[in-house]
N, C-alpha and C positions, 0 to 999 in steps of 0.2 A: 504493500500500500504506500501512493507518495503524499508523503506528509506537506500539507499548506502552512503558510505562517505569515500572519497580517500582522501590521505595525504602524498605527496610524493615532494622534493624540487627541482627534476627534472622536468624539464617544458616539455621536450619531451617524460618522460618517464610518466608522469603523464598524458598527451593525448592521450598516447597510449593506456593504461587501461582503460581510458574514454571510447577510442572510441570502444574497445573491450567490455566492460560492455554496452554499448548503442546500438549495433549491437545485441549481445546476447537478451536482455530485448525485444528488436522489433519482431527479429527473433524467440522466443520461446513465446513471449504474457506473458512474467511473471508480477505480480502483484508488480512491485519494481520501485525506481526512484532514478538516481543519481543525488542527492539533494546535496553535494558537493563536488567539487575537488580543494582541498586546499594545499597552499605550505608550512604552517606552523601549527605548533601545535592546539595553539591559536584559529585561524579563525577556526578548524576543531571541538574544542569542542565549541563555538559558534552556529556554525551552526547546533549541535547533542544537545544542551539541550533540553531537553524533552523526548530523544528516549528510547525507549521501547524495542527496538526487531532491532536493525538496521543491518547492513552489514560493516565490516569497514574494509578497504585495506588500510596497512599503511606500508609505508620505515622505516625499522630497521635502517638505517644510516642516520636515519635525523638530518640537522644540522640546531637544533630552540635553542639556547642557553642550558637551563639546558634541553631540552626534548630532547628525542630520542624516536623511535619509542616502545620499550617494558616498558618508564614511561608514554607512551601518551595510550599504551594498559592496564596498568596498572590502568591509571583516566578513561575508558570508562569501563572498568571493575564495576567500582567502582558505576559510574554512569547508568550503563545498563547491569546490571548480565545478564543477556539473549542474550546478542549480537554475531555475528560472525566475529572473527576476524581473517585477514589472512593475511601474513606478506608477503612484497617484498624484497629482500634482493641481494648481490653481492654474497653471500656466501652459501651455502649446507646446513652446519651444524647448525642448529643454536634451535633443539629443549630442547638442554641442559638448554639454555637461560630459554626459558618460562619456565619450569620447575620452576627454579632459581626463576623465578619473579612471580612464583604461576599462570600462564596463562593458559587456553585453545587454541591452535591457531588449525584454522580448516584447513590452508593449507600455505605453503608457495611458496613463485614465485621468481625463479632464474629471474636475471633483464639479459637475452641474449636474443636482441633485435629482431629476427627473432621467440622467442618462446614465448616473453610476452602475446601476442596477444592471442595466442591459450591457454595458460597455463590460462589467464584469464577466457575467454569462458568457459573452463573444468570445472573449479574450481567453477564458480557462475551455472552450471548447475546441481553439484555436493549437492551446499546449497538449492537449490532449492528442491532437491528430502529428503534433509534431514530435511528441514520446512515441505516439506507435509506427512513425516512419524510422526514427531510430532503431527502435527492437528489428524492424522488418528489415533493415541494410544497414549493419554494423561497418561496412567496407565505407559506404559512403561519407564515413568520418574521416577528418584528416586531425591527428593526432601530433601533438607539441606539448615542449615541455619550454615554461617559462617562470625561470627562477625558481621554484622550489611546488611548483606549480603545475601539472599535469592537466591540460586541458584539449576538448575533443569539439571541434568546429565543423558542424553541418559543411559540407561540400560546396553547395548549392548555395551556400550564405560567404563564400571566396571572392572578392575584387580581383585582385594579384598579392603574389610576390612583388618584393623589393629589396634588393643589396643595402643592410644599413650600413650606417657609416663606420660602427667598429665590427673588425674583421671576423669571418667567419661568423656574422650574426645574419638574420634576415628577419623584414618585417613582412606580420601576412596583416593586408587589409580587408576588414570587412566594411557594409556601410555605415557602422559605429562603433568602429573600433580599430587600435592597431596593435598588434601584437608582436613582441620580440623575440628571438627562440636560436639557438645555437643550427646551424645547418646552412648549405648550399644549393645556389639555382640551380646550377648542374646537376645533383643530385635531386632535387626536388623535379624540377624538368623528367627526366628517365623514369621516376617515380609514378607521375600524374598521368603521363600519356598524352594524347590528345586533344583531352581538355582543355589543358592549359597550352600557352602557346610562347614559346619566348620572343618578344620583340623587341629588347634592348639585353646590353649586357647586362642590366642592374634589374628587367623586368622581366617575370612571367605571368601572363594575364589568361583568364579562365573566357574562353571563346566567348560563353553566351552572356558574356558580363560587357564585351564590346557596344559602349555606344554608338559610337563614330572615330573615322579615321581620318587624320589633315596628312596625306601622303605627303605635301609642298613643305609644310613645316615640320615635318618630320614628330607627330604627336598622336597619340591617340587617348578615347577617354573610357572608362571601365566604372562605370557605376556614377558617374558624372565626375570622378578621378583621373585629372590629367598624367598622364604616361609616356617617358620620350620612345621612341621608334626609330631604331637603326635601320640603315642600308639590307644589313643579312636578314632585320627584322620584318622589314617589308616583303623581303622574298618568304619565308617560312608561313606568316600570315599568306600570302597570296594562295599559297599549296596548298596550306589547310583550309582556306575558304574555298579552293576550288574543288578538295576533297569530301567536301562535308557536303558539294551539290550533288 
């Protein structure tokens, strides 16, 4: 069973989500338990020591002294590389953040009280389909290890590779996030296949993540992520898009 864990310092707004995750869970037979709904940080990793694989809905404006909600994502991160975490928030904008703070967030929920309800229900039906695409193709993970950290990133959810600046490191980007990890394009390249396609010395980019190509400026973009494109790069993409017709 995958354990839920709400963390929000609204007492009205935090039984709304309750009662929305608890309705859905009944309603659809999933294999999940909201195991707690906590108003502060604290109480919230208490009650997650141990998790493995959990679910966490937590208030970006929470007010628990030094936490807020993207250092309380930050220590569940730390403690449960595997987790899904999806932010409640007053405000839209807020994927810069994660980015910022090195996060995955798998969704986020404007706090306007006639949509929390339903934004909740979508959203946990949403992780639900995307736990049983994992179970279904364990291959389809590409697996890293960052800092002390083990972490397993959907395929499908790849921009490119990038050469960082200290040696022997490479960044993988996703659309919110960047991630550092000891290895090579060369070896990733022979690894991936396909998929991915090397168009500079410093990049490998995942075909179907290709926006568009400036052949004259020598650039192309992968998720609205600018990417330079070499001479060899242009030939290798050519083949592969001619191969894939």
């Amino acid at each position: 069973m995958i354990g839920i864990y709400l963390c929000d310092d609204e007492e009205a707004v935090r039984h709304q989500i309750q009662t929305a995750l608890e309705r859905k869970i009944l309603a659809e037979n999933y294999d999940m338990k909201v195991v707690c709904s906590a108003a502060s940080a604290r109480e919230l990793l208490a009650a997650a020591e141990g998790e493995r694989r959990g679910i966490y809905f937590l208030d970006v404006e929470l007010k628990d002294g030094e936490w807020d909600g993207f250092r309380l994502g930050q220590e569940l991160r730390r403690r449960d590389p595997h987790g899904t975490l999806v932010y409640i928030t007053s405000y839209g904008d807020l994927a810069w953040r994660t980015f910022q703070y090195h996060l995955e967030a798998f969704d986020y929920i404007i706090k306007v009280p006639e949509q929390i309800g339903p934004s909740v229900s979508q959203c946990l039906g949403e992780i639900q389909l995307h736990l049983l695409a994992e179970r279904k193709d364990p291959a389809e993970m590409f697996t890293l290890r960052t800092g002390e950290t083990v972490r397993h990133v959907p395929l499908r959810d790849i921009l490119f590779f990038e050469t960082a600046p200290i040696p022997h490191h490479v960044f993988l980007h996703t659309s919110n996030s960047r991630m550092d990890f000891l290895g090579s394009l060369n070896e990733l390249e022979n690894r991936l296949g396909n998929r991915f396609v090397r168009v500079h010395r410093a990049y490998l980019v995942a075909m179907d993540k290709i926006d568009a190509v400036d052949l004259k400026h020598n650039k192309l973009w992968a998720g609205g992520r600018e990417c330079l494109l070499s001479r060899a790069g242009k030939a290798e993409l050519r083949k592969k898009m001619g191969g894939s017709q």
